[in-house]
C-alpha positions as CSV (number, residue, x, y, z in Angstrom):
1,X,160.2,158.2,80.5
2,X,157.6,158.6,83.5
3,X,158.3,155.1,84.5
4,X,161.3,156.7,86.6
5,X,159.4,159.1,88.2
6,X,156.6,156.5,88.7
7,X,159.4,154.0,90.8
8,X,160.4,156.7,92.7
9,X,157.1,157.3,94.1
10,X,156.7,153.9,94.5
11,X,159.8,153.5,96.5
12,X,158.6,156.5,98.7
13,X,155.6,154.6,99.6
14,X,157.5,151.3,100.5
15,X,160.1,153.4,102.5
16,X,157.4,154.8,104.0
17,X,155.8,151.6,105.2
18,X,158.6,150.4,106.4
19,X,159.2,153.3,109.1
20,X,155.3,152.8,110.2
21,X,155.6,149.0,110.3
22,X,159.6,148.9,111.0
23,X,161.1,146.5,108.7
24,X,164.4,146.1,107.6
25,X,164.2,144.3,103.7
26,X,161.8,144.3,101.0
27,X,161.8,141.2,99.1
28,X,158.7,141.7,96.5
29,X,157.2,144.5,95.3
30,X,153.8,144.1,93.8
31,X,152.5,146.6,91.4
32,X,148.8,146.2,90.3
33,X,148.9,148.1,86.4
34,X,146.0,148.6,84.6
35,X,146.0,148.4,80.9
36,X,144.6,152.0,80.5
37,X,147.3,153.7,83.0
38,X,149.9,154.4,80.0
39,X,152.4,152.6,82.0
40,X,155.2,150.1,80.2
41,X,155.9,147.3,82.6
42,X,158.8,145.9,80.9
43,X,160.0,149.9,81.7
44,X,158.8,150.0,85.1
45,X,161.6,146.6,85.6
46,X,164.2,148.4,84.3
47,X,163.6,151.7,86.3
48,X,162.7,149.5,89.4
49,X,165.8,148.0,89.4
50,X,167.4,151.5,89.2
51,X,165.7,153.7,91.9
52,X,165.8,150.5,94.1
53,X,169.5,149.8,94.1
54,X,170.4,152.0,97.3
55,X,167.6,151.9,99.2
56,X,165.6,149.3,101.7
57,X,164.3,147.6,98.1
58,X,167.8,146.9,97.0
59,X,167.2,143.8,95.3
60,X,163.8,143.3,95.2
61,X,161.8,141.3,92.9
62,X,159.4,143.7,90.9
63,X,156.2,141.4,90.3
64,X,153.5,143.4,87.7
65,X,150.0,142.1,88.2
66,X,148.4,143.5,85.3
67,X,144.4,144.0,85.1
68,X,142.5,144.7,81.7
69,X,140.5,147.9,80.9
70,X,136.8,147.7,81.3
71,X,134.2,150.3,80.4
72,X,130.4,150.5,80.0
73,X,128.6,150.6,76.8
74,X,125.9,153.2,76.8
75,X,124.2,151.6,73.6
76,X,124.2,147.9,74.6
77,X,124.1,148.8,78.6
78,X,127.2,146.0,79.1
79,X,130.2,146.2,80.8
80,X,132.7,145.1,78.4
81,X,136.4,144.2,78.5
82,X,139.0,146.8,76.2
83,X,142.4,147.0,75.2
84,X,142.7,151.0,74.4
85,X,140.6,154.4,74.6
86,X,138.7,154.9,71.6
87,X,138.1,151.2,70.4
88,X,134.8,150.6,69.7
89,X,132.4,148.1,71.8
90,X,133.4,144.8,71.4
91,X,129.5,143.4,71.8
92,X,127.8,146.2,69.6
93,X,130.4,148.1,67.6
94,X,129.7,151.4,69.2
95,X,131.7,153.8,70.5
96,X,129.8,155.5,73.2
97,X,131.9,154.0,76.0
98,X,132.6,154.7,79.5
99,X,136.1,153.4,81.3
100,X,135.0,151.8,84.6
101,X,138.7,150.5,84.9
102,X,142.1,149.7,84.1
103,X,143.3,152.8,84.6
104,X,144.9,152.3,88.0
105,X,148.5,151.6,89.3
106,X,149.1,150.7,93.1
107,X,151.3,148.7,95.0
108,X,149.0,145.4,95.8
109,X,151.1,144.4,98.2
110,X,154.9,143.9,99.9
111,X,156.6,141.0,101.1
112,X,159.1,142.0,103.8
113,X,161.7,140.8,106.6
């Protein structure tokens, strides 16, 4: 499960702002996931949860924003919306696509005390 390894990172970056900007308590997390990253967000709760119990997040509210997967068609010149790699173009059925997004996961933003 990557999802654990993926918290943990995320928990470095919020420990991290939180020496630069010195606060005490992280409220909300807010994780940007795009629907291309291969990331579960009912998994990244659980492992949130987890990684977040003895450190400055203990508590925290994991909130998942996520975005959809976009690419360009190549045969229709469109950006168009997808759910998955290797679908074809929703406008004109083909399958020369390029992703243009969805692929990310950041932390959007924090709310601290």
């Amino acid at each position: 499960m990557h999802e654990m390894a993926l918290c943990e990172g995320i928990i470095g970056i919020v420990e991290e702002e939180a020496r630069k900007r010195s606060f005490a308590k992280v409220n909300v997390v807010c994780l940007e996931i795009g629907a291309l990253s291969h990331v579960a967000p009912e998994a990244m709760k659980f492992c949130f949860e987890a990684v977040a119990a003895r450190t400055i997040a203990r508590g925290a509210r994991l909130e998942i924003v996520e975005t959809p997967g976009t690419a360009w068609c190549m045969a229709c010149s469109r950006s168009v919306e997808i759910k998955q790699r290797y679908e074809p173009c929703p406008s004109c059925g083909d399958y020369q696509l390029q992703v243009t997004g969805g692929e990310e996961m950041r932390v959007r933003e924090l709310e601290v005390d």
